[in-house]
SEDREN-342312 format. One line per 10 residues: number of its first residue (from 1); for each residue x, y, z of C-alpha. Coordinates in nm, 3 decimals. Layout:
// SEDREN-342312
NUM = X,Y,Z; ... $
//
This chain:
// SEDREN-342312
1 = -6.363,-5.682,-6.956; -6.551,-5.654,-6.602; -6.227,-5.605,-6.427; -6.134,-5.329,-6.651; -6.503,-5.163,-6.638; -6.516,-5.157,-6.269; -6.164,-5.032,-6.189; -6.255,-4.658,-6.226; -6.582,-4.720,-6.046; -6.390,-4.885,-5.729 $
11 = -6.113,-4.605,-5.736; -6.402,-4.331,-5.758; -6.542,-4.512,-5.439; -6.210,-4.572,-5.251; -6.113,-4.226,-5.265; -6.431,-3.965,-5.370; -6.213,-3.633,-5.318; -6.062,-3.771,-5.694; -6.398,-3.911,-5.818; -6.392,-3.708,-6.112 $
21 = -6.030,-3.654,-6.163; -6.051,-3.678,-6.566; -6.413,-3.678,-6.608; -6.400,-3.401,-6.776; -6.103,-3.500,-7.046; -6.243,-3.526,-7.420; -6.104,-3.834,-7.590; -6.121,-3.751,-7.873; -5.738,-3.686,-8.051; -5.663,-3.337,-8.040 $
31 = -5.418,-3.071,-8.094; -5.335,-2.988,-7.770; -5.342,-3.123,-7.395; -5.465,-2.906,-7.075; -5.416,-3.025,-6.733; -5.737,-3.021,-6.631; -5.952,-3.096,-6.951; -6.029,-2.752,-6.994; -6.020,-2.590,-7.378; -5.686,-2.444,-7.475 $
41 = -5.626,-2.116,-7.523; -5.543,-2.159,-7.892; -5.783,-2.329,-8.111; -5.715,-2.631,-8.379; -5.697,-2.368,-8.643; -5.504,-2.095,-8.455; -5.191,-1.977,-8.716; -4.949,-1.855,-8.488; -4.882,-1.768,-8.100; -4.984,-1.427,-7.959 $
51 = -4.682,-1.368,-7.815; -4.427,-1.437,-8.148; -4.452,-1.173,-8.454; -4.492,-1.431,-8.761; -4.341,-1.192,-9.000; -4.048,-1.193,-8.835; -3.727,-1.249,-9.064; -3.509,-1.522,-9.099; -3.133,-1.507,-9.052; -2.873,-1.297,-8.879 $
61 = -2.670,-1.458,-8.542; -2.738,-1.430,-8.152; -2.476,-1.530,-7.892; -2.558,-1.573,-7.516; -2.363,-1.690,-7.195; -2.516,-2.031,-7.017; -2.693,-2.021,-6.758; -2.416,-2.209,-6.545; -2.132,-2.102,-6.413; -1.817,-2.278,-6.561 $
71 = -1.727,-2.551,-6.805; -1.980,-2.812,-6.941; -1.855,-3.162,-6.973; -2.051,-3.302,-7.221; -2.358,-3.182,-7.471; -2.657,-3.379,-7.317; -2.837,-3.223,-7.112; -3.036,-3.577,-6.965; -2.803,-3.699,-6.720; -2.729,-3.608,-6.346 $
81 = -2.316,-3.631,-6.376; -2.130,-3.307,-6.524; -2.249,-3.011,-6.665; -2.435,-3.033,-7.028; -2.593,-2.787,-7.208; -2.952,-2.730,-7.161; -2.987,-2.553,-7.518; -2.954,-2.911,-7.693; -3.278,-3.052,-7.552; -3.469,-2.647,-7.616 $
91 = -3.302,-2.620,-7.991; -3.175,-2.978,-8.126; -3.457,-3.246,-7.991; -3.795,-3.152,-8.086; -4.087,-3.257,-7.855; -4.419,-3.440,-7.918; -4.565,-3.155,-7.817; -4.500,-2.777,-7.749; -4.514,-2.632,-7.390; -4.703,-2.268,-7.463 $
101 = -4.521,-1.983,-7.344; -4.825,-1.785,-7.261; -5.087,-2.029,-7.011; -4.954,-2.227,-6.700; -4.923,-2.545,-6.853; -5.046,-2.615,-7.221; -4.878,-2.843,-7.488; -4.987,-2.837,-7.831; -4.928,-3.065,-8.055; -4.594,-3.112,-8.280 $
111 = -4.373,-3.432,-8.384; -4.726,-3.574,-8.221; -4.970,-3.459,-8.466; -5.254,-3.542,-8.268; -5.308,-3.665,-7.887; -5.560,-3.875,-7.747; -5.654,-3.934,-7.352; -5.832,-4.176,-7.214; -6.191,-3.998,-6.999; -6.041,-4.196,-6.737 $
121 = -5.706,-4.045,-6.708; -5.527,-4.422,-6.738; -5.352,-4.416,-7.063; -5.241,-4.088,-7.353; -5.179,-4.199,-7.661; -4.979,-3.994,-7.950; -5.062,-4.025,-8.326; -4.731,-3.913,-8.473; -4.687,-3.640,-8.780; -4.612,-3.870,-9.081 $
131 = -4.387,-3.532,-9.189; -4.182,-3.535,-8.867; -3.775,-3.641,-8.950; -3.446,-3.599,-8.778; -3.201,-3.388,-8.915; -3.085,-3.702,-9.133; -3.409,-3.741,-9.340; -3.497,-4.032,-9.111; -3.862,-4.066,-9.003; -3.922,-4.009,-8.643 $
141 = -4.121,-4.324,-8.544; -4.308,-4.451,-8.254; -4.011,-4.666,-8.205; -3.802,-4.384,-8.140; -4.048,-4.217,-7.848; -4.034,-4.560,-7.681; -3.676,-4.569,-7.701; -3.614,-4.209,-7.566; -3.846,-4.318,-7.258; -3.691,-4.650,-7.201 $
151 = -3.334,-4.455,-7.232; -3.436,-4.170,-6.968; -3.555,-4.399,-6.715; -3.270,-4.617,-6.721; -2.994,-4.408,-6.803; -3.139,-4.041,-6.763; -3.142,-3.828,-6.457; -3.274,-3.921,-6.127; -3.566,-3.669,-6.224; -3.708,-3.885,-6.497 $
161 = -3.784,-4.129,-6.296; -3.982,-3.915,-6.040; -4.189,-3.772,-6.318; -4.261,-4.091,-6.474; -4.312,-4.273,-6.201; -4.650,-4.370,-6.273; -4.635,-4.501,-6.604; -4.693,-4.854,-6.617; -4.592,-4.956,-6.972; -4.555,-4.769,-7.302 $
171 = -4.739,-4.983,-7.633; -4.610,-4.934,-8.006; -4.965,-4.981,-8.179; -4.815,-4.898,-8.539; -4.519,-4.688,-8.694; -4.673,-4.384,-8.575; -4.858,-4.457,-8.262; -4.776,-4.492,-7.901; -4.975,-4.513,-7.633; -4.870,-4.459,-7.239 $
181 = -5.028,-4.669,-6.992; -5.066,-4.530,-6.605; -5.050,-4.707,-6.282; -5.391,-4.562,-6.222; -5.495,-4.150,-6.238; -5.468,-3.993,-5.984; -5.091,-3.771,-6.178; -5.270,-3.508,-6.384; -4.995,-3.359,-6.520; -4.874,-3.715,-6.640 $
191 = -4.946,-3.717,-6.969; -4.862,-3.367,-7.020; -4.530,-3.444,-6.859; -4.490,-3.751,-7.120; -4.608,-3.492,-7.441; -4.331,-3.251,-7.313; -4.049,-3.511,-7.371; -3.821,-3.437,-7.656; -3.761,-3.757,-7.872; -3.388,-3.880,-7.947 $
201 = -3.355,-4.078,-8.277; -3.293,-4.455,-8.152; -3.038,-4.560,-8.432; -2.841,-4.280,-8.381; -2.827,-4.340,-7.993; -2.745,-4.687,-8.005; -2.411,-4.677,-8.058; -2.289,-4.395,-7.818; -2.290,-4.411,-7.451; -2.619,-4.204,-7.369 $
211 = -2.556,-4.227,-6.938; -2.202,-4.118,-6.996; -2.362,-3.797,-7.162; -2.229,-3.893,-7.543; -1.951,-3.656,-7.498; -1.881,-3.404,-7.708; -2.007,-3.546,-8.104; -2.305,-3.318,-8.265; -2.580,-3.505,-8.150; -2.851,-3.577,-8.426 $
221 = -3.176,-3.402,-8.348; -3.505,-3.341,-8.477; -3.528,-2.947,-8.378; -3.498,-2.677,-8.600; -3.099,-2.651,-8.491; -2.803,-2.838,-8.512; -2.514,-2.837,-8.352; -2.263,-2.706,-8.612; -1.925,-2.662,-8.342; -1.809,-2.733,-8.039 $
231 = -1.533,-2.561,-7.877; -1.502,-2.829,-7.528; -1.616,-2.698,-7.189; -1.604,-2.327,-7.365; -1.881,-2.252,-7.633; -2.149,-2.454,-7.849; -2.261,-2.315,-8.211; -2.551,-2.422,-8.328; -2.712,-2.359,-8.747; -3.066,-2.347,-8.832 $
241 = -3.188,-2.587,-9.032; -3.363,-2.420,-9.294; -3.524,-2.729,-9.471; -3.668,-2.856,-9.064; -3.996,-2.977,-9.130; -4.197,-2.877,-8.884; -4.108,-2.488,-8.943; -4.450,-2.384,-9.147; -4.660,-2.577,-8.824; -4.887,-2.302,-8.673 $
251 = -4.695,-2.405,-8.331; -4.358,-2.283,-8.448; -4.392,-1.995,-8.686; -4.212,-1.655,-8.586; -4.009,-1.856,-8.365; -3.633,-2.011,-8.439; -3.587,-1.703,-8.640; -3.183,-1.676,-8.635; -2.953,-1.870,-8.869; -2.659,-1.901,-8.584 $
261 = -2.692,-1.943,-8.250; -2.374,-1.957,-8.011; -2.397,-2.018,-7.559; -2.063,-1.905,-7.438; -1.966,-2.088,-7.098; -1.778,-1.821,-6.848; -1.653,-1.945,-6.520; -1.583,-1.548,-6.413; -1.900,-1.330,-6.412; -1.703,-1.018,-6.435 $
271 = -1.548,-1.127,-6.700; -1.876,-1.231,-6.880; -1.979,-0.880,-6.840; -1.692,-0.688,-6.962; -1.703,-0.928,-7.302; -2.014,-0.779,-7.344; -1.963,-0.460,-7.286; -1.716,-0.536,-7.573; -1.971,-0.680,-7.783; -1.804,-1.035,-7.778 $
281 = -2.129,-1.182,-7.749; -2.513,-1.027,-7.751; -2.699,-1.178,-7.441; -2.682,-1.233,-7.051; -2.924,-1.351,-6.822; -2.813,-1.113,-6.499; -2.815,-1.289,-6.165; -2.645,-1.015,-5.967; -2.835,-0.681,-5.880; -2.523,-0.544,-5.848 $
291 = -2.452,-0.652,-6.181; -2.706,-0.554,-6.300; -2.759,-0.209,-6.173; -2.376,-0.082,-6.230; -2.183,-0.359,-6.376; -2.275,-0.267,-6.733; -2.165,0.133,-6.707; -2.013,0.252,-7.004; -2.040,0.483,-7.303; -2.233,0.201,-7.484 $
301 = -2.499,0.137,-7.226; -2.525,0.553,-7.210; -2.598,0.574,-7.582; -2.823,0.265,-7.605; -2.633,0.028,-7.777; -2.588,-0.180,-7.483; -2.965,-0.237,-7.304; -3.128,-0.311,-6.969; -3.413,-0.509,-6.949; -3.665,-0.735,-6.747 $
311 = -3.843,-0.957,-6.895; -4.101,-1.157,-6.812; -4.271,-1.004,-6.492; -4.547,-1.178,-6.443; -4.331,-1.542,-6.471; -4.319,-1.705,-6.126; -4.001,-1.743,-5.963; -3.848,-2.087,-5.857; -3.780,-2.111,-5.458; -3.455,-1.975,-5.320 $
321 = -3.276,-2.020,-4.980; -3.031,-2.181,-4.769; -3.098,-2.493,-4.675; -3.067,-2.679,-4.404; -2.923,-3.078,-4.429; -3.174,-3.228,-4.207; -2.926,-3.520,-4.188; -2.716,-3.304,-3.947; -2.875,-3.394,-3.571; -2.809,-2.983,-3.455 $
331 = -3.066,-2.910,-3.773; -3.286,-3.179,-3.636; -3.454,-2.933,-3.403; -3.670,-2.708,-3.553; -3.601,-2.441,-3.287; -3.248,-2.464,-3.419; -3.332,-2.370,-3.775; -3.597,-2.108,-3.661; -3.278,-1.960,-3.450; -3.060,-1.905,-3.758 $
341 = -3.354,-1.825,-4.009; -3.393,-1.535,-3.743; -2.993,-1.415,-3.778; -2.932,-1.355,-4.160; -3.095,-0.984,-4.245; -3.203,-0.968,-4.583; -3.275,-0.602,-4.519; -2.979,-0.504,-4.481; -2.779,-0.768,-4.760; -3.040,-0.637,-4.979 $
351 = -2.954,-0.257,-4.932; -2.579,-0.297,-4.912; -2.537,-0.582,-5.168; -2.812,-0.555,-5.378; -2.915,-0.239,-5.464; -3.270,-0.316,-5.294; -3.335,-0.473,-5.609; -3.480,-0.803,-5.467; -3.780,-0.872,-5.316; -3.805,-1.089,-4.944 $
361 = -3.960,-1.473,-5.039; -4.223,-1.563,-4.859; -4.337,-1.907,-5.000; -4.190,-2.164,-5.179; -4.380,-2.055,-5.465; -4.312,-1.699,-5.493; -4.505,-1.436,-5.721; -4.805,-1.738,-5.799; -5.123,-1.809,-5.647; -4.986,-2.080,-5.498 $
371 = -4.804,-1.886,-5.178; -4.983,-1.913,-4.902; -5.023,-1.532,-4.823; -5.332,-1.576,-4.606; -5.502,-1.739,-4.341; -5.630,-2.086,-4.418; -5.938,-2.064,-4.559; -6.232,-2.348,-4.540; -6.059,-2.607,-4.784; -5.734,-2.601,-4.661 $
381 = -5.860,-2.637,-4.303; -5.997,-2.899,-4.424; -5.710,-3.065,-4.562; -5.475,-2.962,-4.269; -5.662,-3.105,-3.997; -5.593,-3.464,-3.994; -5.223,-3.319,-4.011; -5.266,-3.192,-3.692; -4.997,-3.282,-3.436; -4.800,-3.388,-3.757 $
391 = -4.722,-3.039,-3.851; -4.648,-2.687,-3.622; -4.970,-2.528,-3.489; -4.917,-2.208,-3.609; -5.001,-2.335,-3.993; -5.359,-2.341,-3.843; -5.357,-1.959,-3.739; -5.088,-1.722,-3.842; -4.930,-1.641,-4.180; -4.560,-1.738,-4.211 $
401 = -4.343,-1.414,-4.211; -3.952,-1.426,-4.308; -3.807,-1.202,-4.033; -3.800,-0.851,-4.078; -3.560,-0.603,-3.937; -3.483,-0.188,-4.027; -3.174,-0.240,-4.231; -2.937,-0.076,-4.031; -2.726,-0.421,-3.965; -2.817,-0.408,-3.561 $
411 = -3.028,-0.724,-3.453; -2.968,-0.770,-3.140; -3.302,-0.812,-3.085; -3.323,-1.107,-3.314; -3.019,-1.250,-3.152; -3.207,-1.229,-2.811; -3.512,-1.419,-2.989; -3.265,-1.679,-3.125; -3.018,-1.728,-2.777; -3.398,-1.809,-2.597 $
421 = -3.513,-2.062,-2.862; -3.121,-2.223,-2.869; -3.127,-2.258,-2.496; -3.529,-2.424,-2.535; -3.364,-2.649,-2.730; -3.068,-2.740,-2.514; -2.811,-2.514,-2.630; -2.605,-2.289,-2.381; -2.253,-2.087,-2.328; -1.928,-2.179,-2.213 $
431 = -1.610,-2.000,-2.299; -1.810,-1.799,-2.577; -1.936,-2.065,-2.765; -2.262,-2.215,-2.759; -2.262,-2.630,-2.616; -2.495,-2.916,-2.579; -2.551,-3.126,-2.303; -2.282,-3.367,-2.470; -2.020,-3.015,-2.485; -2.048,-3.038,-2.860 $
441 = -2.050,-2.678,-3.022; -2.270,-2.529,-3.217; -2.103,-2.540,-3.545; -2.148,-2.630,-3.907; -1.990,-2.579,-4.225; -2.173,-2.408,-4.539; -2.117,-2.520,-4.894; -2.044,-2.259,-5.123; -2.059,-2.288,-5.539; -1.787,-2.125,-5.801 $
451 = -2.078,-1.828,-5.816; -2.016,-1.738,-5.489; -2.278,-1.656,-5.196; -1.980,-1.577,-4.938; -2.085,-1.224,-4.978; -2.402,-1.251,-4.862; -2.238,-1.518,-4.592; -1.983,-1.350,-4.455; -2.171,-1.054,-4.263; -2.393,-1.356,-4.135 $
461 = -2.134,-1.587,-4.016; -2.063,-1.260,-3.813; -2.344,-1.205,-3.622; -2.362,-1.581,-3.537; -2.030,-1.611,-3.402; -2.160,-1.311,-3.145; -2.359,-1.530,-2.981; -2.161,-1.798,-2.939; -2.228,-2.050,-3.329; -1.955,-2.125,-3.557 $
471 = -2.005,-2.120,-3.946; -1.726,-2.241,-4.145; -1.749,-2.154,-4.540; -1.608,-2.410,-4.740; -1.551,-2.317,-5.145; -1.554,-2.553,-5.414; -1.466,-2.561,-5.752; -1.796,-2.689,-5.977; -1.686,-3.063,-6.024; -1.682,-3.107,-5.642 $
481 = -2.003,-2.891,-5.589; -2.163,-3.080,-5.755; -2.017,-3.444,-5.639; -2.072,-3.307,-5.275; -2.443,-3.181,-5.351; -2.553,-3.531,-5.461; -2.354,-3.737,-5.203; -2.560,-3.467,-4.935; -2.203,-3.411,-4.784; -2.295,-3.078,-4.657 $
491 = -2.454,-2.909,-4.328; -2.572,-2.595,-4.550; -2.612,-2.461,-4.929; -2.782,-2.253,-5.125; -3.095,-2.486,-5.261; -3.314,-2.413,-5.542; -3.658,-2.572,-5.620; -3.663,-2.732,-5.867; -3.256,-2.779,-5.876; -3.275,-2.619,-6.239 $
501 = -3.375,-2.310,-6.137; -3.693,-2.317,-6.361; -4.049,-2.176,-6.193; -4.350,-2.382,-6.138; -4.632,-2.300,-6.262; -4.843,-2.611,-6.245; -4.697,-2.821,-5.983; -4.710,-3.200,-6.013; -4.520,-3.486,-5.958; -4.241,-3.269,-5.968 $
511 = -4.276,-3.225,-5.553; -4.173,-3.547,-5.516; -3.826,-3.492,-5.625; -3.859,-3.125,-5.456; -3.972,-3.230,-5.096; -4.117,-3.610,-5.109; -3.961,-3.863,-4.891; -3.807,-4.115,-5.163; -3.582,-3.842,-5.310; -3.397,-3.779,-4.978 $
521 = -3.091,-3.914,-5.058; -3.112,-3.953,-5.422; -2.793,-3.848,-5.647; -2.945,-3.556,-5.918; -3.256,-3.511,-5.665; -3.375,-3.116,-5.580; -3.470,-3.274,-5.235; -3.112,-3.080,-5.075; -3.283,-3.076,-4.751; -3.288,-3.418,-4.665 $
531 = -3.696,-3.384,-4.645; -3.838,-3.711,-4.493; -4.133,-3.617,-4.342; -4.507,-3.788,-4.376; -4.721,-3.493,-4.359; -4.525,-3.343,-4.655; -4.547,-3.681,-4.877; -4.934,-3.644,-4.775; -4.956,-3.313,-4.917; -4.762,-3.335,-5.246 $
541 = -4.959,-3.632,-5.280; -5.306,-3.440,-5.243; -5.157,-3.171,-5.536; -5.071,-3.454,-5.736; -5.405,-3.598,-5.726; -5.689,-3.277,-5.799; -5.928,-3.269,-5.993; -5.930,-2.883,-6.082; -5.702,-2.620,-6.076; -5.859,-2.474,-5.742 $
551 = -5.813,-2.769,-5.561; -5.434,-2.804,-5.634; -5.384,-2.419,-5.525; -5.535,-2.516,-5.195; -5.329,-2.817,-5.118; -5.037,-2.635,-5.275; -5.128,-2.366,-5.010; -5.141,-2.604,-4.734; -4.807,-2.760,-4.806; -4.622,-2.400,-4.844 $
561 = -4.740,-2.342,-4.477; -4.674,-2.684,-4.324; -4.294,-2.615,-4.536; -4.232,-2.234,-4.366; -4.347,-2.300,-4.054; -4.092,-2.627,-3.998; -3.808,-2.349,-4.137; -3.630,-2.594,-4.356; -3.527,-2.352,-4.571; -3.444,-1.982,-4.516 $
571 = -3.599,-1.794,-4.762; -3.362,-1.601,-5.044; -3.553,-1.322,-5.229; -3.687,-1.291,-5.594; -3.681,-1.002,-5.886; -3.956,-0.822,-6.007; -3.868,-1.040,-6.385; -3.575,-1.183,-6.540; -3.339,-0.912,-6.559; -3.160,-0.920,-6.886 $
581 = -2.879,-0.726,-7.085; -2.827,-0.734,-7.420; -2.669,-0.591,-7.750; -2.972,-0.339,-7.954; -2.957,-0.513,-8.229; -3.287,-0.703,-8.196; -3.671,-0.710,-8.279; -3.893,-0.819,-8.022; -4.312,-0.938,-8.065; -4.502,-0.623,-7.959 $
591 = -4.689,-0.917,-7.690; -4.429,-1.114,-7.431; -4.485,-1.423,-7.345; -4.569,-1.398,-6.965; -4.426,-1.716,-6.879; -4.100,-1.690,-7.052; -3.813,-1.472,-7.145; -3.942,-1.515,-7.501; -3.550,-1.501,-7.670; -3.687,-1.762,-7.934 $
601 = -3.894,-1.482,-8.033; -3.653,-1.227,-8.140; -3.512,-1.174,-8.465; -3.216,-0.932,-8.597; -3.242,-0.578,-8.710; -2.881,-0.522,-8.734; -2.547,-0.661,-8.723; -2.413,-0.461,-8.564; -2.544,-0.285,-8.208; -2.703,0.034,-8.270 $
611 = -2.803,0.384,-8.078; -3.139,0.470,-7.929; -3.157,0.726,-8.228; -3.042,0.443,-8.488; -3.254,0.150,-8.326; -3.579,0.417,-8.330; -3.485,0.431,-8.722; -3.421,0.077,-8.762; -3.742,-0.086,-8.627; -3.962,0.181,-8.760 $
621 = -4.086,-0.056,-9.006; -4.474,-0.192,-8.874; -4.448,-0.542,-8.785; -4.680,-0.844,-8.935; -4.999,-0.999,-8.739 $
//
């Protein structure tokens, strides 16, 4: 009993910056979880989101391509190998607690009908609804939430086990209760990260092969969809289940409001678009500006039965660039990487390619109040300074700037800057290439996807072989991509962060498998870059560990500068929102959700795709509050 009194007081006094890390947590079981202890947007007794229209009706179809590019191997959507299909975890597996759409990083409460945490941030437990079932009428038990963690972290993706890392045991303490236990408290997203998980029915899963991803059998779920076909590699249907208990909950009313749902794997994107143009399907996330801004031309985007949209604008983006494998000894050299970041001109890819439709990254954390835009203030000096010597000196005084240049393609200028850092770093001509001391050229070979950046490449693979480096593009179908992108064989790819393309908001453990040290070379890891480097695991450990928002946006700050300035990455570029096309067949809540797309929101006014005229006609009727 003394041991366990004194333990907070001794980490409080080992490390004061995290004194009061959950001081401020009720413990008391409640309907929803906030990072920080602070009250939730949405009371105990709120009826329905903001951002959904609970009137909305009930029935009608919506199809949509994937977000990937080609053929999915299997359905789950929980292990590194393959391709599965994300929509089973968002539709079939219901979670113990909802993620809101509409604050940075709230959960409320659902197959967990309450949810305790201990004032000293070492355990969460969940107090289960007794109404909560899988689609076979089988209670959802406390049994079951064990085994879906005990599965993940020993069968699930690489990225389970970096975000629960710190859980030291999970306790059954009835039918309906679990408790998680923590290594100790300094993870405050932890137990937000553990009410997020989706739980897999245990008696179902124990007969299929869960780490070979189950194949392609209907999985049984607790959602409020099944899957009703499957159609291999190609398309997934999915049915409402009209009788899923948890549809009346405050947290899910006026959403899940169609009766069908279909995702529609394409491995051409021009072929994508012209099915919808045909009206083959009703939905695609655009991730071409081209695309977007003249791909859809026809009579049916003229008379507005075809729209344009972009959704969610004030959503962060997720980090974009091409990345350097620091495994490669030319990338090893920081002047190096500065030298290319200086030769790719966004200016002019984004006028000639792109419609000017993107905006130049800055930050790892683009659009959020997490990019370092400005000088260091106090805090982050603070933080920085027993980093110095660790990191570059310019984190200390300037703001990191992606290159800039006036769009008309000539950079000589920037080639000048880059030939004087490459021959600082040991790098000079012979027979119009540029050689090391040892002779070696300077050449490496970039991994390209099936979505294709060669594009964007090719015009930069030309102004580096003017001054002497060799880029060789190597194409792969998505099998090998993806074999070649966890066994790092690579000197250069297109990197995301996180790897699923998904925006942070509240940044946690997460960094760990982003940039920390241990997920270097790590099979399923976002960590493409190779990243080993102290500093960094010093930094994602200070985000990890504070004790309010506004300390984790200054040590989020901090390590987006110490990140630009060592120019492992060359920034990409981001959209304004989440551009979107889609059939006008559809109502929409009068509110978005800010930090989503909000498609589980819509609801059908027609089959069929109608006119501006018809669609003005169609909608006309007011919608519920």
């Amino acid at each position: 009993m003394m041991s366990a009194f004194f333990l907070p007081l001794l980490r409080s006094l080992l490390v004061p910056v995290l004194s009061c890390v959950c001081l401020s947590v009720n413990a008391a079981p409640g309907h929803a979880l906030t990072v920080y202890g602070e009250a939730p947007k949405y009371p105990a007794n709120f009826q329905h989101f903001d951002f959904v229209n609970p009137d909305a009706p009930k029935g009608g179809s919506l199809s949509r391509t994937s977000m990937e590019i080609g053929q999915f191997t299997y359905l789950s959507p929980y292990i590194d190998q393959g391709t599965g299909v994300a929509q089973v975890d968002q539709w079939v597996n219901a979670p113990l607690a909802f993620r809101s759409l509409d604050e940075p990083y709230t959960v409320y409460a659902l197959v967990a009908q309450k949810i305790e945490r201990d004032p000293d941030g070492l355990w969460v437990r969940f107090y289960l609804n007794p109404k909560a079932r899988f689609a076979d009428d089988t209670p959802i038990t406390a049994q079951d939430v064990a085994f879906t963690y005990d599965t993940l972290m020993t069968k699930g993706s690489l990225s389970y086990r970096m975000l629960y890392g710190e859980v030291k045991d999970r306790v059954i303490e009835g039918p309906l209760q679990i408790r998680f236990d923590f290594k100790n408290n300094q993870n405050r997203t932890l137990a937000l990260d553990l009410a997020s998980m989706h739980v897999l029915p245990e008696h179902w899963w124990k007969t299929r092969d869960f780490a070979a991803g189950g194949g392609y059998e209907p999985p049984l779920g607790s959602g409020p969809y099944a899957v009703s076909q499957v159609d291999p590699g190609r398309s997934v249907s999915f049915e409402r289940n009209k009788n899923w208990w948890a549809k009346d909950l405050p947290v899910s009313k006026g959403l899940y409001n169609f009766d069908r749902l279909k995702v529609m794997f394409y491995s051409d994107i021009d072929v994508a678009r012209e099915m919808l143009k045909a009206g083959a399907f009703d939905y695609n996330r655009e991730f071409s500006a081209t695309g977007f801004s003249i791909g859809y031309a026809s009579p049916v985007l003229s008379d507005g039965r075809l729209q344009k949209g972009v959704f969610a604008k004030e959503k962060p983006s997720a980090a974009q660039g091409f990345t350097f494998n620091l495994q490669n000894p030319f990338f090893q050299d920081r002047r190096v990487r500065e030298a290319l970041s200086l030769l790719w001109d966004f200016e002019w890819t984004n006028k000639q390619m792109m419609r000017n439709f993107y905006v130049r990254a800055q930050s790892y954390f683009p659009k959020s109040e997490m990019s370092a835009t400005a000088l260091p203030d106090a805090r982050e000096l603070e933080i920085l300074e027993p980093l110095r010597g660790q990191i570059p000196d310019e984190v200390f005084t300037q703001v990191y700037q992606a290159p800039k240049t006036d769009g008309s393609g000539y950079i000589r200028d920037k080639q000048l800057q880059a030939l004087a850092l490459l021959k600082e770093a040991g790098w000079t001509p012979k027979n119009n290439l540029l050689v090391n001391a040892r002779g070696e050229p300077l050449r490496f070979t970039f991994l390209d996807s099936p979505s294709g950046f060669d594009r964007m490449v090719l015009p930069w693979k030309r102004t580096l072989a003017q001054i002497g480096i060799t880029m060789d593009i190597r194409k792969v179908d998505s099998a090998q991509y993806i074999n070649r992108t966890n066994a790092r064989d690579y000197d250069m790819m297109v990197g995301q962060f996180p790897r699923n393309g998904q925006p942070i908001v509240s940044p946690g453990r997460e960094l760990y498998d982003m940039f920390g040290s241990r997920s270097a070379t790590q099979a399923g890891a976002s960590n493409n870059m190779v990243l080993r480097n102290p500093a960094v695991d010093k930094l994602i450990d200070g985000v990890v560990q504070a004790n309010s928002r506004e300390e984790m946006v200054h040590y989020t700050r901090a390590l987006d500068r110490v990140l630009l300035w060592n120019y492992y990455m060359i920034p990409h570029y981001y959209s304004v929102g989440t551009p979107t096309v889609y059939l006008n067949r559809f109502g929409q809540p009068a509110k978005e959700a800010k930090f989503d797309e909000g498609l589980d929101t819509w609801w059908e006014i027609s089959k069929t795709p109608l006119t501006n005229a018809a669609y003005g006609q169609a909608s006309a009727q007011p919608e519920g509050h």
